[in-house]
Backbone as numpy.savetxt, mean C-alpha at the origin, in Angstrom:
# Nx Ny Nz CAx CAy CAz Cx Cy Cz
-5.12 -22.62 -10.97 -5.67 -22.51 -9.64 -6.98 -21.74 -9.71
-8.06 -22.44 -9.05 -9.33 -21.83 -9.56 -9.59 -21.15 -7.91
-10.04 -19.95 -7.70 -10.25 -19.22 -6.68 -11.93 -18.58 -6.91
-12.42 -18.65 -6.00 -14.30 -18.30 -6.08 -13.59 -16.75 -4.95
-14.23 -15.74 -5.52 -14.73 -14.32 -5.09 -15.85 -13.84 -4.91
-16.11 -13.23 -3.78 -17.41 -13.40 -3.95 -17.58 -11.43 -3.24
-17.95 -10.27 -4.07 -17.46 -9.52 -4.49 -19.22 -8.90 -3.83
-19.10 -6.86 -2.82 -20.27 -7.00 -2.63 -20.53 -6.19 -3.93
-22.15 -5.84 -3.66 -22.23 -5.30 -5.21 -22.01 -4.38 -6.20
-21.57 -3.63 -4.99 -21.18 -2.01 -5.32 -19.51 -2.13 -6.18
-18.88 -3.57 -5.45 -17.70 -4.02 -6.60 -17.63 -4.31 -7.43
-19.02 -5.25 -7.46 -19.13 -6.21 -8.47 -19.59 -5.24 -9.90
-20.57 -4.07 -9.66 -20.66 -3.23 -10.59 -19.89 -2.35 -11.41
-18.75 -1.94 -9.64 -17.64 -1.52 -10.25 -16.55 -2.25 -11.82
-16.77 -3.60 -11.10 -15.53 -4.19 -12.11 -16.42 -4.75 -13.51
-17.61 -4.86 -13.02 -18.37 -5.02 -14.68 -18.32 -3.49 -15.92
-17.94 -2.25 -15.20 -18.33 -1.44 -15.90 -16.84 -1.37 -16.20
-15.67 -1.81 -15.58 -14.11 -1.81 -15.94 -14.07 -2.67 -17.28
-15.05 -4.20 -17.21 -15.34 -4.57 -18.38 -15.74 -3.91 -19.58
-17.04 -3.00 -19.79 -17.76 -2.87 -20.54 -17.05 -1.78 -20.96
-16.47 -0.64 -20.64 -15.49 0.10 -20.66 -14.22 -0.14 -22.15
-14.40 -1.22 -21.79 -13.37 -1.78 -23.09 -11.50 -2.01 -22.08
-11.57 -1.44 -21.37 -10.05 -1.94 -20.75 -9.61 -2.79 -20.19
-10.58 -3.69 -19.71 -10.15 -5.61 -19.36 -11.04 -6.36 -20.03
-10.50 -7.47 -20.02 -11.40 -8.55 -20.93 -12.41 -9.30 -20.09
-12.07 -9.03 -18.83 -13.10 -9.96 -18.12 -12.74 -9.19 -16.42
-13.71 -9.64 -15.66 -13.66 -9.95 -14.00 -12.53 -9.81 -13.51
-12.05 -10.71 -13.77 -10.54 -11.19 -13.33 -9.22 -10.44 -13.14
-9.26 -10.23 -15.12 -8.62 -9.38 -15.41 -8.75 -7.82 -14.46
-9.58 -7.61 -14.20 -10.30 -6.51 -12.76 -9.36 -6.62 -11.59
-10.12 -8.31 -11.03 -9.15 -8.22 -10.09 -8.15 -8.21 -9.56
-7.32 -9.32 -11.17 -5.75 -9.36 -10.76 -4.62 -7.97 -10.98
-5.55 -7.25 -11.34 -5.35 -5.78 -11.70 -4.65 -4.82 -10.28
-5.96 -5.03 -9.37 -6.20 -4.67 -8.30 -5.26 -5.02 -7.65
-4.72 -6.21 -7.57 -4.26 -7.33 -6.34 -3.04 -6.65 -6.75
-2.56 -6.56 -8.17 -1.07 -5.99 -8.41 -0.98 -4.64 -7.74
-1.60 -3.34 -7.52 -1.62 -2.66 -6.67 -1.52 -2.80 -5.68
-2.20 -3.90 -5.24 -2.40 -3.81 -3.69 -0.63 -4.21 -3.38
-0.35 -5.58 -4.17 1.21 -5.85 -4.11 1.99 -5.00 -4.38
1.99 -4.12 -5.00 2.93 -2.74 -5.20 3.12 -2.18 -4.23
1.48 -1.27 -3.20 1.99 -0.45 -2.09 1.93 -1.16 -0.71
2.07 -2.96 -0.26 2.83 -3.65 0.32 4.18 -3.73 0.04
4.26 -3.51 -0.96 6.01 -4.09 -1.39 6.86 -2.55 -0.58
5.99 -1.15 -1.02 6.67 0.30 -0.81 6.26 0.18 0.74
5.30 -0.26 0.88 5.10 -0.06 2.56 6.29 -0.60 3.28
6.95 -1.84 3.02 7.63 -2.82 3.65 8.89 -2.05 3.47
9.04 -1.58 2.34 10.62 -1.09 2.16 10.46 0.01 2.65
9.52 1.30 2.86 9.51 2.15 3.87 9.90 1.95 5.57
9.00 1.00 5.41 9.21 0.50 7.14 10.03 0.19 7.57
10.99 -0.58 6.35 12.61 -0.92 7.00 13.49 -0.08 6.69
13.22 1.43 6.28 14.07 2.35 6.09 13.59 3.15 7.20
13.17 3.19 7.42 13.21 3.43 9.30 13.59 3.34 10.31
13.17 1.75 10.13 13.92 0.99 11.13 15.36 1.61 11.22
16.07 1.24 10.03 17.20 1.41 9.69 17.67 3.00 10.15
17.06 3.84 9.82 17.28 5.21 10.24 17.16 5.48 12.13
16.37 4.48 12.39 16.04 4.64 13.74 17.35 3.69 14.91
17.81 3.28 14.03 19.44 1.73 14.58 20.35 2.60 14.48
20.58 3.47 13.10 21.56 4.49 12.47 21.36 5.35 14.28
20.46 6.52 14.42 20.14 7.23 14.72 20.89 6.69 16.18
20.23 5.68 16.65 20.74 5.26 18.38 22.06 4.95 18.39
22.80 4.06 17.30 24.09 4.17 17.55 25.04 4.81 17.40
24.61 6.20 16.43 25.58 7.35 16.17 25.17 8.05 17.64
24.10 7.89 18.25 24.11 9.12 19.33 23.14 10.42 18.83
22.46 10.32 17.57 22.19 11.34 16.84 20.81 12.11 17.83
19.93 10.84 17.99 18.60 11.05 18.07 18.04 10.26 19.02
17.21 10.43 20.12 16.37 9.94 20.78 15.28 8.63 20.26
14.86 7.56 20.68 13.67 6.86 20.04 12.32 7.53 20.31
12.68 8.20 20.98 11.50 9.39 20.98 11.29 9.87 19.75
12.34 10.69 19.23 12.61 11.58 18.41 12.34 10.84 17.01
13.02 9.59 16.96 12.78 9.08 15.83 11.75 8.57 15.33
10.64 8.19 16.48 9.57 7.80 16.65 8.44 8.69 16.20
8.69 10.11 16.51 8.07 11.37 16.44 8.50 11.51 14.96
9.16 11.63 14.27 9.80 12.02 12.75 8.99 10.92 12.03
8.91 9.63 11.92 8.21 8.31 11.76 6.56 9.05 11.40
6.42 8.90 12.79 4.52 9.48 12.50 4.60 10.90 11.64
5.45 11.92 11.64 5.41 13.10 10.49 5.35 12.21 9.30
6.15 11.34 8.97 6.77 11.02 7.63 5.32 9.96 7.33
4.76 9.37 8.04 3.65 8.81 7.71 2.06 9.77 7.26
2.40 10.50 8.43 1.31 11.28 8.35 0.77 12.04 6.77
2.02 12.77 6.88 2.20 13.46 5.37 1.96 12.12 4.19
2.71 11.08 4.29 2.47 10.31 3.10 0.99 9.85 3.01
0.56 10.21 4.19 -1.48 9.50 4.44 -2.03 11.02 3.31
-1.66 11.52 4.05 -2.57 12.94 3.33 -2.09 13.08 1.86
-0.73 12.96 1.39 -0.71 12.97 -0.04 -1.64 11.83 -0.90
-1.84 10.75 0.05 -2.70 9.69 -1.19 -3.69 9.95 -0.69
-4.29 10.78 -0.42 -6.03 10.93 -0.21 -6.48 12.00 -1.11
């Protein structure tokens, strides 16, 4: 499957010097690099999000917690995970 990228330049420099570097063999190798990351913290995002959910279904049918409450715990638990990857 042949796919055209069209990359601005400040990337395109980026992933030539990932080349020249000696640690990929080409472009590509760059990007499909990338894309596997990107698929990694979709994959943790998604399974975060439904452990939420899940905590937030838990939460209303035990009686535990408000959707307020759980809603409010949600944005902590995000928040903090924003600031650790920065």
């Amino acid at each position: 499957m042949g796919t055209n990228v069209h990359l601005t330049p400040e990337l395109e420099q980026f992933a030539q010097a990932c080349v020249r570097s000696g640690r990929f063999n080409s472009v590509s190798e760059v990007l499909r690099s990338g894309l596997r990351l990107l698929q990694d913290a979709e994959q943790r995002r998604t399974a975060f999000t439904k452990s939420l959910d899940e905590a937030r279904a838990e939460g209303l049918t035990a009686g535990l917690s408000s959707l307020e409450e759980v809603e409010a715990d949600a944005r902590s638990v995000i928040a903090a995970a924003r600031r650790r990857a920065r």
